[in-house]
N, C-alpha and C positions, 0 to 999 in steps of 0.2 A: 506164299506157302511153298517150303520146299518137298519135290516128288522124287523119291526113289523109284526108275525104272529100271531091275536089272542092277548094273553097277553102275549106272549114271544118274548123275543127281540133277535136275533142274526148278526153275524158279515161275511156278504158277500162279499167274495174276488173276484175285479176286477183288471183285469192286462193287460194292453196292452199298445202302444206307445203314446206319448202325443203328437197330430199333432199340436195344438194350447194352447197358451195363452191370454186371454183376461184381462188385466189391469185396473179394477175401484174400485181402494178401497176396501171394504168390499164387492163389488158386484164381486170380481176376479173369471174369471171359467176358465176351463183347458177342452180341449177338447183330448177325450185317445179312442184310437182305437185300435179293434184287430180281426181276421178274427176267425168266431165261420161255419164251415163246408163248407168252402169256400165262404161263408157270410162275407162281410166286415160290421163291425156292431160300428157306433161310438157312443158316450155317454159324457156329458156336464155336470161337477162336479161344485160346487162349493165351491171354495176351504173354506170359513168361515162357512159350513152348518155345521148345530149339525148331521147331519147324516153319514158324514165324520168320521169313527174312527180315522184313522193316514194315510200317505201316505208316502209309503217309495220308494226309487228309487232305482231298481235293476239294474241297466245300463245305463250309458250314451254314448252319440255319440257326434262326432264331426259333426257338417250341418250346413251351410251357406244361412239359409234360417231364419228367423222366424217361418212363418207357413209352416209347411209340407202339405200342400194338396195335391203336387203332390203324396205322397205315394198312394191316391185314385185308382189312375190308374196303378198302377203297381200290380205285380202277384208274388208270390212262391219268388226267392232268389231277386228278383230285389227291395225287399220291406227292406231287411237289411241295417244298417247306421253301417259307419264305427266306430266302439268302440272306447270309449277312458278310458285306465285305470289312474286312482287317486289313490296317495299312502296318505297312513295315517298315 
């Protein structure tokens, strides 16, 4: 995410799990969560904004869901998805 402070611009890294996808075009947003001092704290990207640098994905999981909301309610180790590695 790029920050305007002032007249200088820098590049803030956000990181946490993407519970949702939203599907419209150029209006596409991605909903990514992550617990900031046992604060579950989510945040609504848009994937075509100019303010978006790049989004790279550090990990995938295998889940049978679309939307994860359940992850809301969960706590500490019961909030993990089972990994799936990809070779290259």
């Amino acid at each position: 995410v790029k920050i305007i402070e002032g007249n200088k611009e820098r590049v803030q890294f956000y990181e946490g799990t993407i519970i949702a996808k939203k599907n419209s075009s150029i209006n596409t947003t991605i909903t990514v969560r992550k617990v900031l001092q046992g604060i579950g704290v989510e945040r609504i990207f848009l994937i075509h904004s100019p303010k978006i640098d790049s989004i790279n994905v550090l990990k995938s999981a295998k889940v049978r869901r679309a939307k994860l909301y359940y992850l809301r309610n969960l706590q500490g180790k019961a909030t993990r998805l089972k990994q799936t590695f990809t070779s290259k």
